[in-house]
N, C-alpha and C positions, 0 to 999 in steps of 0.2 A: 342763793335766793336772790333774786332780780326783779326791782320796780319792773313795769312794762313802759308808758307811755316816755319816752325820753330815756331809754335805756335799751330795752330790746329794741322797740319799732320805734320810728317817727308817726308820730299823731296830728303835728300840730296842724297841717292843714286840716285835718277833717274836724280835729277840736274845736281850730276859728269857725269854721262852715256853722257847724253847728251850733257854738254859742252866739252867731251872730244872723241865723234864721229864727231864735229864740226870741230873743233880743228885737229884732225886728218888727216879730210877730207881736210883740205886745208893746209897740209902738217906740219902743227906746233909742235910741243911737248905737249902732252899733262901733266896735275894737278893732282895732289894728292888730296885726296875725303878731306885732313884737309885744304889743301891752295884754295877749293872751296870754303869748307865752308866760309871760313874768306870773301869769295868775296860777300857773298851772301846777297842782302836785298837793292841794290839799282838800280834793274831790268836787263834787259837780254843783255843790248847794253853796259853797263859798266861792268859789269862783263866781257866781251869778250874785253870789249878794255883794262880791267887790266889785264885779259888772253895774249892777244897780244902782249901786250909791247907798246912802242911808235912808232918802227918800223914797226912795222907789220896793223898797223892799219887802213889801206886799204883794209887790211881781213875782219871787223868788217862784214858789211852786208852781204858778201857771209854765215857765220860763222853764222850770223841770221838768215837767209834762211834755213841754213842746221839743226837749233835746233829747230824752231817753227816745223818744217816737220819731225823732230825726236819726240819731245814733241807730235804730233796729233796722232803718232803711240802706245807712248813708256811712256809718260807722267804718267802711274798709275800701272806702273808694279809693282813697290815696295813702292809705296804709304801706311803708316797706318796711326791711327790717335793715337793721343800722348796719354797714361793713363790717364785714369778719364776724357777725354774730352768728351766720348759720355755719363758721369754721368752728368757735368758741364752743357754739353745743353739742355740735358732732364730738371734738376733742373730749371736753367733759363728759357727753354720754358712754364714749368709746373707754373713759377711765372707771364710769361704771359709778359717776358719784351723784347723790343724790340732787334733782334741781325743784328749785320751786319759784313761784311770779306771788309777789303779796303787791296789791294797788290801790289805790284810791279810788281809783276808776269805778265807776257801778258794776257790780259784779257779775251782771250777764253781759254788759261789755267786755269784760274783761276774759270770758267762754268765747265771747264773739270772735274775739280776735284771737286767740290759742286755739279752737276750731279752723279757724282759716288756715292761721300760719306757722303753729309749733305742734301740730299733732304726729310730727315723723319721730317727736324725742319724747322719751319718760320722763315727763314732770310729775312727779308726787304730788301736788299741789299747785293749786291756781286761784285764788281770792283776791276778789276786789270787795268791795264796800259792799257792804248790806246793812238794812236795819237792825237794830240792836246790837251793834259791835263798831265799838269807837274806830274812829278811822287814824291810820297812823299822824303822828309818829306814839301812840297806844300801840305798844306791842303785843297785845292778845296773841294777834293772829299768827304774828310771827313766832312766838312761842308756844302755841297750840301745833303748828307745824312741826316743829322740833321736837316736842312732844312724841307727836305720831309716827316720827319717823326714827325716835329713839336717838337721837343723833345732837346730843351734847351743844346748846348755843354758841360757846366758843370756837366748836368748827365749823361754825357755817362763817360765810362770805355774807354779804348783804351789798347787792351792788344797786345804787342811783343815779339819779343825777339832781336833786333837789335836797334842800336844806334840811326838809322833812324825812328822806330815806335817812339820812346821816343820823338824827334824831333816832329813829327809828331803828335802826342796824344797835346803835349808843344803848339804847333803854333793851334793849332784848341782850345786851352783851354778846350781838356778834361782829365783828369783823366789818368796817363801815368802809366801805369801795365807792369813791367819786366817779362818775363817769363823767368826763369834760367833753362828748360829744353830746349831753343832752341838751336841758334847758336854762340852767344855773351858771354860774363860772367859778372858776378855782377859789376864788376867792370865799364866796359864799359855801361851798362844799367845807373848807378848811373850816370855817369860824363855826359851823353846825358841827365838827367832831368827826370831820371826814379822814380815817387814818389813813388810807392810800388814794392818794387819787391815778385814775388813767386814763389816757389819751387815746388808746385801740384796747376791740374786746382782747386779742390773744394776749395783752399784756396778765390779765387774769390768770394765764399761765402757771407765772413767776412767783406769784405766790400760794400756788397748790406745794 
């Protein structure tokens, strides 16, 4: 099971883009693409309210409005997928084992981008954030997935790169995989509960 944003693909230019034509638009100051990053991995309404300030956060849903409606335009401009991740899926699909994307991400973004760029591989599952289902690190989803796929939480992987996957992989008791090319560093993956961290996807390997 694999966050997306900072783990499959690189996001964060079109992330900044977007949070900072929001931001713009309702007259704020916009972020530098490093003080995004750092916001990045606990979905699209906290990020703007730690965009906002305390004061400003009366903005918060215009400021949503204006990024899901930027993201349906703008969402995969500069979208790739991270090195060795299209070897890593190949590998795993060719083993025949079960993959799935759980994200914070709004979850028609999160189609948006698995339409584009993972429809050559069988993912069982693709969820990002909707209304009425806590956003990680609330394992619902992850163990609704496990669930339907009949497939025991402590064999799944859970691979991230944010404090909140680790969390998240923790509270579902599966298998918590750092990925140190995303957004976070070793450090902060370790002190969330991250029990392997890795440096390339085929290290993923090593532990099937």
């Amino acid at each position: 099971m694999f966050d997306l944003d900072g783990t499959l693909v690189n996001t964060l230019a079109d992330i900044a883009a977007g949070t900072n034509h929001a931001l713009a638009q309702q007259g704020r100051p916009t972020l530098s693409t490093h003080r995004i990053r750092e916001l990045i991995g606990n979905g699209a309404r906290r990020l703007f309210e730690d965009a906002l300030g305390q004061h400003h956060l009366h903005l918060t849903d215009q400021c949503l409005a204006i990024y899901e409606q930027y993201f349906s335009e703008h969402g995969s401009d500069s979208i790739c997928l991270y090195p060795g991740i299209e070897q890593l899926l190949d590998e795993l699909a060719d083993r025949g084992l079960s993959l799935a994307v759980l994200s914070n991400k709004p979850d028609f973004a999160v189609r948006q981008v698995m339409d584009a760029f993972f429809d050559k591989w069988p993912f069982v599952a693709a969820h990002g954030h909707f209304d009425g289902i806590g956003l990680k690190p609330d394992p619902t989803t992850a163990l609704q997935i496990a669930t339907n796929t009949r497939i025991d939480t402590g064999q799944w992987l859970y691979l991230g790169d944010t404090e909140v996957d680790m969390q998240t992989a923790r509270a579902a008791g599966m298998h918590a995989v750092g990925v140190l090319w995303g957004f976070r560093n070793e450090t902060e993956l370790r002190d969330a509960g991250g029990q392997t961290l890795i440096a390339h996807p085929l290290q993923v390997l090593d532990l099937l």
